[in-house]
N, C-alpha and C positions, 0 to 999 in steps of 0.2 A: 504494500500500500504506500501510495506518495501523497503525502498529506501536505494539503492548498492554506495560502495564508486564509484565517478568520476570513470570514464575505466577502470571499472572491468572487461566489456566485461564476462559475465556470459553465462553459457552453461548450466551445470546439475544441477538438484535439488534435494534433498535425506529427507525423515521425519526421524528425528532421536529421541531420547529417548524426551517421554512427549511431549509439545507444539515447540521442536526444530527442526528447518531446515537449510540442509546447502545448499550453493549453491557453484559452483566452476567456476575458471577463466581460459578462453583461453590466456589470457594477458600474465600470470607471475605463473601458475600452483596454484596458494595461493587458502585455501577453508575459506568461511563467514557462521559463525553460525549468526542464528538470532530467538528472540524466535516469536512464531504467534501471540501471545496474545498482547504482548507491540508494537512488533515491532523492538525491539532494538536489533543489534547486534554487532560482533564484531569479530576481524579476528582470525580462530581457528590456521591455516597453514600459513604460514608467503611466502612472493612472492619468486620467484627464478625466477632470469631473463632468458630468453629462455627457461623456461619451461610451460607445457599445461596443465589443467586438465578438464576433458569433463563431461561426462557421471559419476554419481554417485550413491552406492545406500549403505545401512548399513543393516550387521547384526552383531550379537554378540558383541556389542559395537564397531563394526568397519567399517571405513567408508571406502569402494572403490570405486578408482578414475581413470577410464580412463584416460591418456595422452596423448589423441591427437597424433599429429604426430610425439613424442615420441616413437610411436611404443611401447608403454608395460603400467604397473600398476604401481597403487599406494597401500599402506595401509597402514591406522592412527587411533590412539586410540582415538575414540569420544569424550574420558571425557576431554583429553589433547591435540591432535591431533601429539603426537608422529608419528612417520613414523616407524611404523614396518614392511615393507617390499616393495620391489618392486620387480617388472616384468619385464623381456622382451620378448616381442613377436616377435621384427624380422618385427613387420604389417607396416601398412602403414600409417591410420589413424583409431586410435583406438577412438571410438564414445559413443555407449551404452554397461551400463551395468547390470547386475541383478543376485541375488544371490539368492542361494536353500539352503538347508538344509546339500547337500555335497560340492557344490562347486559354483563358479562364473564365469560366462558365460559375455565374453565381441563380440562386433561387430567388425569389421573393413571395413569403407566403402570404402576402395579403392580397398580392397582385397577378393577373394571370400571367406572369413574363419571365424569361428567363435572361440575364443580360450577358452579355460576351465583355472581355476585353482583351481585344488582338493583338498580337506581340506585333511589333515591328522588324526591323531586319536583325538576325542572328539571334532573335529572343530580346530583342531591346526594349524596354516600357516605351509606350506609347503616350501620347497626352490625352486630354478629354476626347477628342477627335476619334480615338480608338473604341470608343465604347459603339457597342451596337443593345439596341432593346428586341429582343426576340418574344414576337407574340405567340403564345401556343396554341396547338389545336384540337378538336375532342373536347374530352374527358379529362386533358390533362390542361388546358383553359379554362377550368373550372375557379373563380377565382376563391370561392368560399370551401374549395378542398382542404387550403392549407399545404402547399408545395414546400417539402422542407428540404430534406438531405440530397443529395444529388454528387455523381459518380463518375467518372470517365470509363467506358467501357471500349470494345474495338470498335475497327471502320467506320472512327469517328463517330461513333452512339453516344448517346448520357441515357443515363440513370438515374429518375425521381421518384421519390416517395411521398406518396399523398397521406399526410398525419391524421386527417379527417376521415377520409374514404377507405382507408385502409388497402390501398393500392400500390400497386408500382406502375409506373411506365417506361417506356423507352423512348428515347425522343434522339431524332436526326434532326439537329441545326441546319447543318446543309440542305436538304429538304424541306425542311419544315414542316415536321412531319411526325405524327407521334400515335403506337398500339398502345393499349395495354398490355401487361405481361401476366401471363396465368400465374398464378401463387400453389394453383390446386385447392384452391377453396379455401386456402390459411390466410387470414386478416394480418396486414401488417398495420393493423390502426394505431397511432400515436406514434409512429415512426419516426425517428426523429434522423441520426446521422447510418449514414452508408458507408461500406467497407468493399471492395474488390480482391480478391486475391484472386486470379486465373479466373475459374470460373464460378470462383464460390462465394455468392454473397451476403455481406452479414447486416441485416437491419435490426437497428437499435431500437428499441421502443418503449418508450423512457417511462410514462406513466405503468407501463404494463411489468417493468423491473426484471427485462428478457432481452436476447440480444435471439433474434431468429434467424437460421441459417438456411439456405436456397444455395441446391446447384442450377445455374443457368444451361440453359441448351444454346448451340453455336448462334440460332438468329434472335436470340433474346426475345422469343415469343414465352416461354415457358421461366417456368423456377418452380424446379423442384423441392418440395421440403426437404430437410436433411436433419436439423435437429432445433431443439428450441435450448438455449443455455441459459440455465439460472444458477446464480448463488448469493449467497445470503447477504454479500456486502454490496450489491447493486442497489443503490438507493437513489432510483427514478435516472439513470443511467443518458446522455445527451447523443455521447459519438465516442467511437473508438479504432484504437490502431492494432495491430498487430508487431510480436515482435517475437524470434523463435518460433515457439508451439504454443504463445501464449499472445490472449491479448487484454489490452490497458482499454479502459471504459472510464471515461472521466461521471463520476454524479452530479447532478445539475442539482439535484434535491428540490425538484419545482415546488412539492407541496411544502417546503418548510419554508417560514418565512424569514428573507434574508434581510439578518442585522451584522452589523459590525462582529459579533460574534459567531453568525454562523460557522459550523467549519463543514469543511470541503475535501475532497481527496479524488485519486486516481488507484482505481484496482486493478489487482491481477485475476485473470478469471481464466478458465481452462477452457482452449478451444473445442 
């Protein structure tokens, strides 16, 4: 267990270079490095009051951060947590995030839209310019679903989770274009963060104190159940990583209410 400062109130989790994970604050926007191995961590992003940080994920040494109901982004230099750039989206509640090769792909669950932000050349941040708003279609423009966690999958697919509906989808950007994914009848309602490993994937479902496992089929038409994992120190669980044969779940602890004293922490739970 990696124990969060007092009312941190945490939300996203990100595996960052080697044995580090960050985790980020709906309190005060601040993000916590901590390593897996020790346990010990320490604050990378320093707080800023009235601000949010949600949903998080890293590549090229950079760490992005959903802002909640900030409506836009973040991004910080892993090694330092510099802020080299922000977003605005204009959204409502900016939730999940996940990044590809050309750009990052955020949710907003108040809003039917998923928003891009396009790398520029050799993966260079882009400015306001680079943002695109992606309207969805179906059942996954639903805007009162609740679109939360979302995933990078292959040939350029995403992966959402409808926290209300108890749904998945798949959605192609490039098209624009989005199924639903059969579950087999298993609800992922209250869904909160997504996990990919190859083809196995893991929905967190935070009110329900479960992390559910689905193998996908090659056209992400299907997901298979494969197992539901509980234990006893998931306490309303947000998003998790994986790391070995094991993975870290940070608790959001929605139903407790967050004071200065709250405490917070990050589990180890058996895949």
């Amino acid at each position: 267990m990696i124990n969060l400062p007092n009312g941190f109130c945490p939300e996203g989790i990100a595996r960052g270079t080697g044995t580090k994970i960050y985790v980020s604050s709906m309190a005060d926007g601040c993000l916590w490095c901590a390593d897996l191995r020790t346990g010990r961590g320490k604050l990378l992003v320093p707080p800023v009051p009235g601000t949010q940080a949600t949903g998080l994920d890293v590549e090229r040494g950079r760490i992005w951060a959903a802002c909640g109901n900030m409506g836009g982004a973040a991004v910080y230099r892993e090694s330092t947590g510099e802020c080299l750039a922000t977003y605005d989206f204009g959204g409502g509640f900016i939730d999940g995030v996940t990044a590809t090769k050309k750009a990052v792909f955020f949710t907003d669950s108040e809003k039917a839209k998923v928003y891009c932000v396009e790398f520029g050349r050799n993966g260079s941040l882009p400015g306001q310019s680079g943002v695109r708003a992606l309207l969805l279609p179906g059942g996954l423009g639903d805007p009162t679903a609740c679109n939360t966690g979302i995933v990078a999958a292959w040939a350029g697919k995403l992966i959402v989770v409808q926290a209300r509906t108890g749904r998945l989808y798949c959605f192609d950007p490039r098209a624009g274009m989005a199924a639903q994914i059969s579950t087999c009848g298993v609800s992922v309602s209250n869904g909160d963060g997504l996990l990919l490993e190859g083809r196995t994937l893991y929905v967190v479902r935070n009110r329900n104190n479960v992390i559910a496992k689905f193998r996908l089929n090659e056209r992400l038409t299907r997901a298979t159940p494969v197992d539901v994992i509980r234990d006893r120190d998931l306490d309303e669980p947000s998003a998790v990583v994986s790391f070995g044969s094991s993975l870290y779940a940070v608790n959001a602890r929605l139903s407790v209410p967050a004071t200065p004293d709250t405490t917070y922490c990050v589990v180890r739970v058996r895949d």
